[in-house]
N, C-alpha and C positions, 0 to 999 in steps of 0.2 A: 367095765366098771365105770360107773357114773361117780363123780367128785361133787360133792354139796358144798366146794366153793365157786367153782364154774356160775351159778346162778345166782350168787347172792351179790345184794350192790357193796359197795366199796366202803360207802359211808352209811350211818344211820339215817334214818329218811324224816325229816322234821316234819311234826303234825302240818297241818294246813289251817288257817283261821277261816278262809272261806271258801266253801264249793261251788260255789259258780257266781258268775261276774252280778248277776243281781241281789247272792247276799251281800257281797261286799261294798255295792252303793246303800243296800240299806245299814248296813252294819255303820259306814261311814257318814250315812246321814242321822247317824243318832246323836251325835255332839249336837247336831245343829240346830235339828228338832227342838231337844231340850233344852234349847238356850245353856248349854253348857252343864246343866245340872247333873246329867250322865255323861258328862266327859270321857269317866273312868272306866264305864261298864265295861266296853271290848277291848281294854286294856286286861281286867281282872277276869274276864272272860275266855281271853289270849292266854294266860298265868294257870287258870284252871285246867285247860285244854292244851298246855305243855308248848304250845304253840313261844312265847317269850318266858323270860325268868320271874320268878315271881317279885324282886325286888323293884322293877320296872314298873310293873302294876302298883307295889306300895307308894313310888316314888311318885303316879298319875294320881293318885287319892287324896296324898298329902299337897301334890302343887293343887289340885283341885278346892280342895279346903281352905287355901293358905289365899289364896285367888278369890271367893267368896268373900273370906272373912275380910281381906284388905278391902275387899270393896265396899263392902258394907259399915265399916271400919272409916271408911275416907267417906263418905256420902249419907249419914243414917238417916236422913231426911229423906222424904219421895219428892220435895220441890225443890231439894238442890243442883242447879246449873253447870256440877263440876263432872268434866267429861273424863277424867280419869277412870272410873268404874267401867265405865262405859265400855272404854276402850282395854282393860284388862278382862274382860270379859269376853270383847271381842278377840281378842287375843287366846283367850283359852279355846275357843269353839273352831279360830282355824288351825290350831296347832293340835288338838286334840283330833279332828278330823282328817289332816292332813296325815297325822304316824299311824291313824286308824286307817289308812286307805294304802300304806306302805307296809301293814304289818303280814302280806305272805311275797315282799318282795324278796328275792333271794340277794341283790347287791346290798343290803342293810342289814348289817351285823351287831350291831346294838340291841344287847338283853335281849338274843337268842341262842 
C-alpha cells in the first residue's frame, strides 16, 4: 500500500518570479532602463503571478507616483539647478531594482 503523503512536500511551494538567471537581470534592469518610469511593473507582475501579496505591488505604484509627482512638484522648470529630483529619482531606480533582484530570494519575507 502506497501513502500519498510519503511524496508530498511539507510546505506549499511559492511560485517563482524568475526561470533562469537571465530573466532575472533583465527583469531587474527594467527600473533602470526606464529611468524609473516602470519601477513597479515586476513588482505588479510579482502580485499577478502570486509570486508577492498584492498590497506590496499597490504599495510600489503609489511610492512610484508620490516620487514622480514630488519631483516634478519640487523642480517644474527643465533649467532648474535643484538636485533634489534628481536624486529621488535616483533613489527610486536603485531601490526598485534592487527588491526587483531580491524578489525569488527565499531569506525575504516581506509581502510573500
Amino acid at each position: 500500500m502506497v501513502s500519498p503523503y510519503l511524496n508530498q512536500p511539507l510546505a506549499p511551494i511559492r511560485p517563482r518570479m524568475f526561470a533562469s538567471t537571465p530573466a532575472k537581470v533583465i527583469w531587474t534592469l527594467v527600473p533602470i532602463v526606464s529611468a524609473g518610469l516602470a519601477a513597479a511593473v515586476p513588482f505588479v507582475v510579482a502580485a499577478v503571478k502570486g509570486v508577492i501579496k498584492p498590497w506590496l505591488a499597490i504599495t510600489y505604484v503609489i511610492g512610484e507616483i508620490a516620487v514622480f509627482s514630488i519631483a516634478i512638484g519640487i523642480s517644474p522648470k527643465a533649467n532648474d539647478d535643484n538636485p533634489v529630483p534628481g536624486f529621488l529619482l535616483a533613489l527610486l531606480i536603485i531601490t526598485a531594482a534592487t527588491h526587483t533582484a531580491l524578489l525569488d530570494n527565499e531569506k525575504v519575507n516581506v509581502g510573500k
